[in-house]
VOVO-388038 format. One record per residue (C-alpha): residue in three letters; x negated, y, z negated; residue number from 1. Coordinates in pm, 1 decimal. Each point is the difference from the previous one (the first is absolute). Layout:
REM VOVO-388038
ala  X  Y  Z  NUM $
...
This chain:
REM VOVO-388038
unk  -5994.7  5737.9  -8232.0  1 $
unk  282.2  -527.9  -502.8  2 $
unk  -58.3  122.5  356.5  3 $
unk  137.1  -319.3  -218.1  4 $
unk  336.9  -136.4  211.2  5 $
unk  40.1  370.2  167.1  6 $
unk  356.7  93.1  1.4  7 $
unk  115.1  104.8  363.5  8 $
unk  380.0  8.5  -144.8  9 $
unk  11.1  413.8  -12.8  10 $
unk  73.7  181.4  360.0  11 $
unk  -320.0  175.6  -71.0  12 $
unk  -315.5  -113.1  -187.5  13 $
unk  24.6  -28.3  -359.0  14 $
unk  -307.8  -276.2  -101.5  15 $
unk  -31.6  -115.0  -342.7  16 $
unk  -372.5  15.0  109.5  17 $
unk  -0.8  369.7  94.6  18 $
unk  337.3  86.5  -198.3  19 $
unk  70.6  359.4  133.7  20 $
unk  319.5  138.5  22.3  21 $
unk  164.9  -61.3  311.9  22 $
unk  192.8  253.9  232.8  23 $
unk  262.6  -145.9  154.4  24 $
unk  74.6  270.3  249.4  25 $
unk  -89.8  -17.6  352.0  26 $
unk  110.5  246.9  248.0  27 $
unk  33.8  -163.3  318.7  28 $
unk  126.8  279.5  274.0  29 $
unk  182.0  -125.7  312.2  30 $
unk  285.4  -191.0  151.2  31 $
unk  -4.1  -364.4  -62.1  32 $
unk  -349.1  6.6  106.3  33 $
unk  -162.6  -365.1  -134.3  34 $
unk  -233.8  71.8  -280.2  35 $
unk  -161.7  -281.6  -209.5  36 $
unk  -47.6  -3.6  -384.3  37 $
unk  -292.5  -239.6  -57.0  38 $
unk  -175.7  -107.9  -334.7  39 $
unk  -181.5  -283.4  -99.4  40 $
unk  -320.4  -48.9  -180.4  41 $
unk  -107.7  -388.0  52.7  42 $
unk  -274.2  -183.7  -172.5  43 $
unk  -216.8  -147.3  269.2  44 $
unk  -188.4  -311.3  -208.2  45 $
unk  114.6  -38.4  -394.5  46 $
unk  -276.8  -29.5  -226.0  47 $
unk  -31.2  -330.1  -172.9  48 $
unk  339.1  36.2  0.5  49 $
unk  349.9  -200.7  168.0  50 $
unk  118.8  175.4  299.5  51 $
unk  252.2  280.5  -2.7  52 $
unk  234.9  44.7  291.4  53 $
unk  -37.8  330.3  148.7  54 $
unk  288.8  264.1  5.1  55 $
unk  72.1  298.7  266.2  56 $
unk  264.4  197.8  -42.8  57 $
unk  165.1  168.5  364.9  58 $
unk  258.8  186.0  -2.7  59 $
unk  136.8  291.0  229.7  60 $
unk  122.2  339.3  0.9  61 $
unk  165.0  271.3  220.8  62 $
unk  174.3  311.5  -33.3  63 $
unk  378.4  -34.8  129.4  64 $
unk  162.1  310.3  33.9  65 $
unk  326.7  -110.7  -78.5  66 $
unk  -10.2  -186.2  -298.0  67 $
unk  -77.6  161.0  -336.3  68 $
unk  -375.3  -185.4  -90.3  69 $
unk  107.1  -118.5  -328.0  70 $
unk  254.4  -186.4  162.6  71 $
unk  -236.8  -165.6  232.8  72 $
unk  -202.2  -96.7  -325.1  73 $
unk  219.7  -209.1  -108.0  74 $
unk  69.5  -244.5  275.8  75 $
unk  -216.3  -310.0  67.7  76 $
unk  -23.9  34.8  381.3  77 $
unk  -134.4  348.9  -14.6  78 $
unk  -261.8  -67.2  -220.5  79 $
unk  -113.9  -363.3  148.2  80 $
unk  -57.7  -117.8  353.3  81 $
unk  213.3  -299.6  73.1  82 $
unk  -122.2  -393.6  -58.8  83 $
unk  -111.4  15.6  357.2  84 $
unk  -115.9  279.1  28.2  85 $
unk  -326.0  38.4  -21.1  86 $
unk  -303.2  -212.9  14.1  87 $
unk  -274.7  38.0  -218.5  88 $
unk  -369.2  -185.3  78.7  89 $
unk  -286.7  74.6  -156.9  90 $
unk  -362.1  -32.0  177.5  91 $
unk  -366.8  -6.1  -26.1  92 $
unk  -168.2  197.1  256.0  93 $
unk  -343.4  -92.5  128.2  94 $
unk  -212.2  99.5  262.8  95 $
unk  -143.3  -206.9  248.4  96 $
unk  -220.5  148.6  247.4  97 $
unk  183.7  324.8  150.3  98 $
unk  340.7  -153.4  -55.1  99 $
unk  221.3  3.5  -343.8  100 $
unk  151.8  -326.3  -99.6  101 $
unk  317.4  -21.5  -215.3  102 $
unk  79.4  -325.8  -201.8  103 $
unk  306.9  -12.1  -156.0  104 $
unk  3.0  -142.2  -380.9  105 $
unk  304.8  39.6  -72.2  106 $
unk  367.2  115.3  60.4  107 $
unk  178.4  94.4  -301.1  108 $
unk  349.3  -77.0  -80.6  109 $
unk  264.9  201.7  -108.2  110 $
unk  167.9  -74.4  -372.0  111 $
unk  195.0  194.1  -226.9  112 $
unk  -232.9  76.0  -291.7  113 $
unk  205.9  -132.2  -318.4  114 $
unk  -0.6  -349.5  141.9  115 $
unk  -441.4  2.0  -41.3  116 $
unk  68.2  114.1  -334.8  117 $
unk  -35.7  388.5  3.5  118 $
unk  243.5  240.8  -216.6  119 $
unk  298.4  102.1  196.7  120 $
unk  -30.7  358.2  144.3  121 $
unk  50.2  300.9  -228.2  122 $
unk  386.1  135.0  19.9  123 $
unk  -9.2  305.9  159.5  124 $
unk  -39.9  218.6  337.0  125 $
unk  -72.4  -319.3  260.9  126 $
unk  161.1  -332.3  -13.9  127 $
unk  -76.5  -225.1  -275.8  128 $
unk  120.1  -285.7  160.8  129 $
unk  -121.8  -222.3  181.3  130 $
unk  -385.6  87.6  -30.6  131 $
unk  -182.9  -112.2  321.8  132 $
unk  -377.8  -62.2  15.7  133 $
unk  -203.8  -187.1  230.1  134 $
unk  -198.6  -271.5  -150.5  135 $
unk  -327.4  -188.0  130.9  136 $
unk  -168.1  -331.5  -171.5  137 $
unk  -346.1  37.7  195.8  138 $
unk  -345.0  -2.8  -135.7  139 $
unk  -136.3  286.2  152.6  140 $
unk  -377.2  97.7  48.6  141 $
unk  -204.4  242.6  -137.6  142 $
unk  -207.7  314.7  140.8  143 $
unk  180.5  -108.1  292.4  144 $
unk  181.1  232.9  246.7  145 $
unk  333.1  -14.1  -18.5  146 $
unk  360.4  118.1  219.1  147 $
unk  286.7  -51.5  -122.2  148 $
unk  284.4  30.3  327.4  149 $
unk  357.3  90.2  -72.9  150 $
unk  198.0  -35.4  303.8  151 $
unk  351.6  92.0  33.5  152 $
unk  160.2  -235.2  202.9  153 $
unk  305.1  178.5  100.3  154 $
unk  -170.4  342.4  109.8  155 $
unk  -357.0  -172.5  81.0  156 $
unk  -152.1  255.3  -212.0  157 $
unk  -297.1  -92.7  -165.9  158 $
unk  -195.0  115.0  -260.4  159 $
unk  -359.6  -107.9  -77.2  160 $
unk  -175.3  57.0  -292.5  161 $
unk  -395.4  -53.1  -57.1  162 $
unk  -153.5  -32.5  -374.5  163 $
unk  -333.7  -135.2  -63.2  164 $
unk  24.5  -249.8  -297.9  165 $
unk  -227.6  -27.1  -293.7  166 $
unk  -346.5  -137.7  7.0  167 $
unk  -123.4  -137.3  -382.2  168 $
unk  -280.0  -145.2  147.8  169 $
unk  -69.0  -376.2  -44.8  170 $
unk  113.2  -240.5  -339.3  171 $
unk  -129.6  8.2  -300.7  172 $
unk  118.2  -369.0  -131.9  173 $
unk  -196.1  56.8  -318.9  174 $
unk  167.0  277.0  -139.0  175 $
unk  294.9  -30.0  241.0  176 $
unk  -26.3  321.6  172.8  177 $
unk  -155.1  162.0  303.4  178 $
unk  -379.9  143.6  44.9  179 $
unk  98.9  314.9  191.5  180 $
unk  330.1  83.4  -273.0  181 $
unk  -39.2  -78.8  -344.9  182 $
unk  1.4  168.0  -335.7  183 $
unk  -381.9  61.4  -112.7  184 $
unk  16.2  181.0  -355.9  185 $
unk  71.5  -27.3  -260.0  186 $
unk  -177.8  -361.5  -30.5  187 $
unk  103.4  -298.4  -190.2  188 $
unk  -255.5  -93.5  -163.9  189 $
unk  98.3  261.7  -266.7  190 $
unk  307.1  98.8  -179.5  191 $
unk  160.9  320.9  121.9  192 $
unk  -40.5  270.9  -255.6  193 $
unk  243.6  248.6  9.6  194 $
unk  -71.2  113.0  -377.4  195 $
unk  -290.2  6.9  -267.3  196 $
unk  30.7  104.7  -338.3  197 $
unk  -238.5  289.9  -77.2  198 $
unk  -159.9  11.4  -378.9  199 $
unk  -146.7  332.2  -3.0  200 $
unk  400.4  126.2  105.9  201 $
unk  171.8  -266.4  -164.7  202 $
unk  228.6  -12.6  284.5  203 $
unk  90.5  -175.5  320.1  204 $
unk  -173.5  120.4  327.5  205 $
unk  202.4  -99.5  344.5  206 $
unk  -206.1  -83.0  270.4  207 $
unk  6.5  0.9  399.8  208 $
unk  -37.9  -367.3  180.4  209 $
unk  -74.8  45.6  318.5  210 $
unk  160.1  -224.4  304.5  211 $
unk  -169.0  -30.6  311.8  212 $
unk  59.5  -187.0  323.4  213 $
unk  -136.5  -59.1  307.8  214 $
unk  221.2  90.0  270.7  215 $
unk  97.1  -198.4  328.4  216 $
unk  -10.2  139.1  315.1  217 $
unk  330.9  152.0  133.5  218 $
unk  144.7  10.3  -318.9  219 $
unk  67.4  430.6  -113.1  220 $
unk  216.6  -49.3  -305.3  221 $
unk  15.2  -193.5  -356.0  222 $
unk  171.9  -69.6  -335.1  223 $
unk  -182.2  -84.3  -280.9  224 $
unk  180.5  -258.6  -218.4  225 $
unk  -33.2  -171.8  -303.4  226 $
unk  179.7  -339.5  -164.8  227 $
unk  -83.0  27.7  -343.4  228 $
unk  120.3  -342.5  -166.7  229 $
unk  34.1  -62.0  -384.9  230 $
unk  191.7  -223.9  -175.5  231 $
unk  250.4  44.1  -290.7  232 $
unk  101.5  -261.6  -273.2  233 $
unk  166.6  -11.6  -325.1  234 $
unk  -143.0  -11.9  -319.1  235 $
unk  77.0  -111.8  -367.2  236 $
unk  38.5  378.3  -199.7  237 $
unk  17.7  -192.7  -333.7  238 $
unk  -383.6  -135.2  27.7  239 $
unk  -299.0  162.6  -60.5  240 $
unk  -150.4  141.0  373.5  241 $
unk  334.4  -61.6  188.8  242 $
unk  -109.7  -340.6  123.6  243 $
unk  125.9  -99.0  329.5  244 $
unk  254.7  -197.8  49.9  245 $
unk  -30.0  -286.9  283.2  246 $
unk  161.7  -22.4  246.0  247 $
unk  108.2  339.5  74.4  248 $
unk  -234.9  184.1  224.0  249 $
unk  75.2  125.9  314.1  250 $
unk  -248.0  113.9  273.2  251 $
unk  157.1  330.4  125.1  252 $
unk  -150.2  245.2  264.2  253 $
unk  33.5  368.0  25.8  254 $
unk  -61.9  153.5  360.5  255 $
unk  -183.9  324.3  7.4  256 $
unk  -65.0  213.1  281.1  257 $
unk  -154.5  322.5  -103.5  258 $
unk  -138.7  62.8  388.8  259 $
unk  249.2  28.3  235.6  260 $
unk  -74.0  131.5  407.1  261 $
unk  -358.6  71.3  -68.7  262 $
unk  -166.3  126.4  286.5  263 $
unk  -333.0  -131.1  146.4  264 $
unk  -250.3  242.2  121.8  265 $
unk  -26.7  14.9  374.6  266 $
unk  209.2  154.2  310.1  267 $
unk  231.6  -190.1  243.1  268 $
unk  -13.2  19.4  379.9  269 $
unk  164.0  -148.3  327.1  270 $
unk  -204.7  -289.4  131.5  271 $
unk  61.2  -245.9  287.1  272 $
unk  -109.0  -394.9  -21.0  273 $
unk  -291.9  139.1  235.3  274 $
unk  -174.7  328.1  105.5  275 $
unk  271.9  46.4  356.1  276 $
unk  255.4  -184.5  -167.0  277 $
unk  340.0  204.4  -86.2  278 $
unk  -91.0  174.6  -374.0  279 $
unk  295.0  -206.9  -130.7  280 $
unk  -118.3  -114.0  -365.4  281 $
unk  -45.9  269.7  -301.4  282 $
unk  -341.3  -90.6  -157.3  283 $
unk  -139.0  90.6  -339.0  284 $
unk  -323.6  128.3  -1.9  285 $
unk  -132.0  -72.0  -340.1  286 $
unk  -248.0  229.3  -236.4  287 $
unk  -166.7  -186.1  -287.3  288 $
unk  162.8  -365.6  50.4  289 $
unk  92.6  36.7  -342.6  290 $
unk  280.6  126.9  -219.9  291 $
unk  6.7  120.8  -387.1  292 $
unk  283.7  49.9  -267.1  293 $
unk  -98.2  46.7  -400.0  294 $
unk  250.7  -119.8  -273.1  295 $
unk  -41.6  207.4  -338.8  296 $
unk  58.4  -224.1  -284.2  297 $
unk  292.0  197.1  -161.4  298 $
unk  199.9  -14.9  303.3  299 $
unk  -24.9  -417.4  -16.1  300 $
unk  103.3  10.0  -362.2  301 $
unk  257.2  230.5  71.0  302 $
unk  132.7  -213.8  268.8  303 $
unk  68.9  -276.9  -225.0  304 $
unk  123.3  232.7  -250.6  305 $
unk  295.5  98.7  267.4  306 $
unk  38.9  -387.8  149.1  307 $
unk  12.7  -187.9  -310.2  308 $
unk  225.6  -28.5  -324.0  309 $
unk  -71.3  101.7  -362.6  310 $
unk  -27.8  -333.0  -212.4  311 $
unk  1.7  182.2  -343.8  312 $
unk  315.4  -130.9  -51.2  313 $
unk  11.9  -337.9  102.8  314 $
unk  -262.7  -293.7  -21.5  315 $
unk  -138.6  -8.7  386.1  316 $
unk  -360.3  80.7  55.8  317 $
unk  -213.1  17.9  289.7  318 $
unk  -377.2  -92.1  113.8  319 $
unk  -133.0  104.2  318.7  320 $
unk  -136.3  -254.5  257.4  321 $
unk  -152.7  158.7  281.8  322 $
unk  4.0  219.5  262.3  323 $
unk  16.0  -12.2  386.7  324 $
unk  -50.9  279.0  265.6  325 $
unk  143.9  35.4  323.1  326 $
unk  -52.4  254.0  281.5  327 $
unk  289.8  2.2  263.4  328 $
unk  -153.0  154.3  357.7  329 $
unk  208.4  126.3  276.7  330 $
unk  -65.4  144.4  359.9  331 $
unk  -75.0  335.9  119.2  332 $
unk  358.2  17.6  142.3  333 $
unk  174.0  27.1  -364.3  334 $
unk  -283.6  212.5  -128.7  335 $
unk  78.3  249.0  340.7  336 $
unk  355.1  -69.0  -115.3  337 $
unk  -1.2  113.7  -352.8  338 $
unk  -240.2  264.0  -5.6  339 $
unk  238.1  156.8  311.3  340 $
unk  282.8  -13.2  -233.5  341 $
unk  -139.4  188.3  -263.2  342 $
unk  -124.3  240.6  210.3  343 $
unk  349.3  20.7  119.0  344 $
unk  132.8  66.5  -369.6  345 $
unk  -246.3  267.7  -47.6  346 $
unk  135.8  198.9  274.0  347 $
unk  262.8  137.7  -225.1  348 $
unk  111.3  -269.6  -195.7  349 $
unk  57.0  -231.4  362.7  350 $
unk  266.6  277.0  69.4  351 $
unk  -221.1  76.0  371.8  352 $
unk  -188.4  -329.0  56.0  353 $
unk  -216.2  -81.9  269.4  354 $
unk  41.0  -292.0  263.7  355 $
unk  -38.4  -313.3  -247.8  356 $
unk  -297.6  -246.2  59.3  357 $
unk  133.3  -301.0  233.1  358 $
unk  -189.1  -247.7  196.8  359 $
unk  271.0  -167.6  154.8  360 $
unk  81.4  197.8  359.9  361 $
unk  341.0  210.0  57.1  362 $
unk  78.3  -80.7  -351.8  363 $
unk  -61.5  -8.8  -403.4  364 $
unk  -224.7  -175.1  -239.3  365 $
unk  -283.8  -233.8  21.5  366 $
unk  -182.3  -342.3  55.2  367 $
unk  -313.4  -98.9  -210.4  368 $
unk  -131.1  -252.6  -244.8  369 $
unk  -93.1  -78.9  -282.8  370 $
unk  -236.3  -213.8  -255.8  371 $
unk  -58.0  -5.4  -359.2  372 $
unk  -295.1  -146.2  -181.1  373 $
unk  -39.5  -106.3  -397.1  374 $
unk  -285.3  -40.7  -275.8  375 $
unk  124.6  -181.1  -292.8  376 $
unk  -91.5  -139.5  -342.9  377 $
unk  -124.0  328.3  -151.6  378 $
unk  11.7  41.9  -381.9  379 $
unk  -15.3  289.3  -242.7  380 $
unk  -273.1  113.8  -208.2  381 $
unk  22.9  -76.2  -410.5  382 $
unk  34.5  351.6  -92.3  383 $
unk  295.3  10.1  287.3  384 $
unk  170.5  -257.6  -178.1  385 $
unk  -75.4  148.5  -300.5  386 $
unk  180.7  294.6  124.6  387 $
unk  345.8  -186.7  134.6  388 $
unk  70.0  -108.2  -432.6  389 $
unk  -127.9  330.9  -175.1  390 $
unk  13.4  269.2  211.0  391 $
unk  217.3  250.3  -3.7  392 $
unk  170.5  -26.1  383.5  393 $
unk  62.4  -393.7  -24.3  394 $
unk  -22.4  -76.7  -427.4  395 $
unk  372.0  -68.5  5.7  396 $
unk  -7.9  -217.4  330.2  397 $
unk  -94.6  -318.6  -184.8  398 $
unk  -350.1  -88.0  135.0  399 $
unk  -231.1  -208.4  -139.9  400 $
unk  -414.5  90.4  -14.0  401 $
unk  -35.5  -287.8  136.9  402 $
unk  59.9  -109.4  391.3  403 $
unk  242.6  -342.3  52.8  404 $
unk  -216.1  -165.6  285.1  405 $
């Protein structure tokens, strides 16, 4: 599950990490009974990285049998528990002996969304306005056990929810990244060669690169993305080889992500933070401990045949500069989540769907976490770059043969 600054600002999930379309009905039968909408997907410990606050969005929903539900859409107070509501702590758990200990970390405060910076809500069936999320600023732990405890204050309802967050394994300070979840091929040390030039065809041959990772534990679900960065500068037309002209480059980055919500082998099951303790936490039970996607050459050219300008017209050229990978994970709660969903629209076209995937209690959505890890500084092979300025996907893209690092 950039699993990236996830966006909790749709009423149900909709992750740029994980971008699936999003159904935003939920069928919630009874009178004014008290059910909870709950998403969030928090980053327990950044990598190399400033702190991000963490976002949770709670909302509520109930059937009223007197007011038409597209009416009740559109007011605030239907949609949002009030400012004092609720009260929202998260915890670690931990056991000690036969007894479970729960420290709080931290309570997290209720703010309308477009004052942290977010997009305001889309205009249409609920509300746009205001936008309330609940916000925490706490470094959080990893492979820990976590509860996150929404009480309502007026009712004394509450509503716990139990995710187990990610474990990379230890630090990596030398390549800034984690033993147990990092990206292992392709290597480095050599340029990634998506294309050769064959003599006995006299044509290009496209070839499959390979991208492996290791997986952490707890984490079901990944995107595969890559920031390609080139630069483009002018050049003088009216001299012999288009010199450049200083001064004008620009270091630009394209953001691929050919992999999205790519499952990891394995199976998920109810555990409890002990063998007698209450099965409270979904666990991932891994396969392998690793995961594999393969990019075919054609489809990279093609991408930067679709996200990038002609400059046969004009005096801009490019030159690549290199290439950075980065795998986005997720917990088994949004893998359980998704792959429910489309099981759901497979049961004729979502027109009968099963009960949705939720781990929050009496209500809708879910609680997990997240972590992403990079590998940067990769370069592309000669006959790649060859490629970009004669070939016939990306000839009239501007490219040089050469790279601009």
């Amino acid at each position: 599950m950039y699993l990236k600054r996830w966006s909790v600002l749709a009423l149900l999930l909709c992750f740029g990490l994980l971008n699936n379309s999003c159904d935003n009905e939920v069928d919630v039968v009874g009178d004014w009974k008290e059910v909870p909408i709950v998403y969030g997907v928090i980053n327990p410990l950044p990598l190399f990285s400033p702190m991000e606050p963490h976002y949770i969005r709670i909302e509520k929903a109930f059937l009223d049998p007197r007011t038409d539900a597209f009416q009740i859409a559109q007011r605030a107070d239907s949609l949002y528990y009030g400012p004092f509501d609720l009260e929202v702590i998260l915890y670690e758990q931990t056991q000690q002996g036969s007894q479970i200990i729960n420290t709080p970390l931290d309570t997290f405060e209720r703010v309308n969304a477009t004052d942290e910076g977010f997009a305001d809500r889309e205009e249409g069936i609920f509300a746009a306005s205001p936008n309330y999320i609940y916000k925490s600023d706490a470094v959080l732990p990893v492979g820990r056990y976590l509860m996150l405890k929404v009480k309502n204050l007026a009712t004394g309802k509450e509503y716990d929810i139990y995710t187990k967050s990610i474990q990379p394994g230890s630090r990596d300070f030398t390549d800034s990244t984690f033993n147990e979840f990092r990206v292992t091929t392709p290597s480095t040390s050599l340029g990634i060669k998506w294309a050769n030039y064959d003599q006995g065809s006299q044509d290009w041959i496209f070839r499959d690169i390979r991208f492996n990772w290791a997986t952490p534990s707890d984490a079901a679900i990944y995107d595969l993305s890559l920031d390609i960065h080139y630069y483009e500068f002018e050049v003088d037309q009216s001299q012999t080889g288009e010199p450049e002209i200083p001064g004008t480059r620009v270091r630009k980055t394209l953001k691929w992500t050919p992999f999205r919500s790519v499952l990891a082998s394995g199976t998920s099951a109810p555990r409890g933070l002990c063998n007698l303790c209450p099965q409270t936490y979904e666990r991932f039970i891994e396969g392998d401990g690793t995961v594999a996607q393969e990019i075919n050459g054609e489809s990279f050219f093609r991408y930067l045949a679709n996200n990038l300008s002609s400059t046969t017209d004009n005096n801009i050229r490019r030159c690549f500069s290199e290439l950075d990978i980065r795998v986005d994970a997720a917990g088994v709660e949004l893998a359980n989540y998704l792959k429910a969903n489309a099981a759901n629209q497979s049961l004729v076209g979502g027109l009968f769907p099963a009960e949705p995937y939720t781990n929050v209690p009496d209500g809708y959505g879910i609680f997990t976490t997240k972590m992403f890890t990079t590998r940067k500084g990769y370069e592309l092979d000669d006959e790649v770059l060859e490629y970009l300025k004669f070939g016939e996907i990306t000839r009239n893209l501007g490219f040089r043969d050469y790279s601009c690092n």
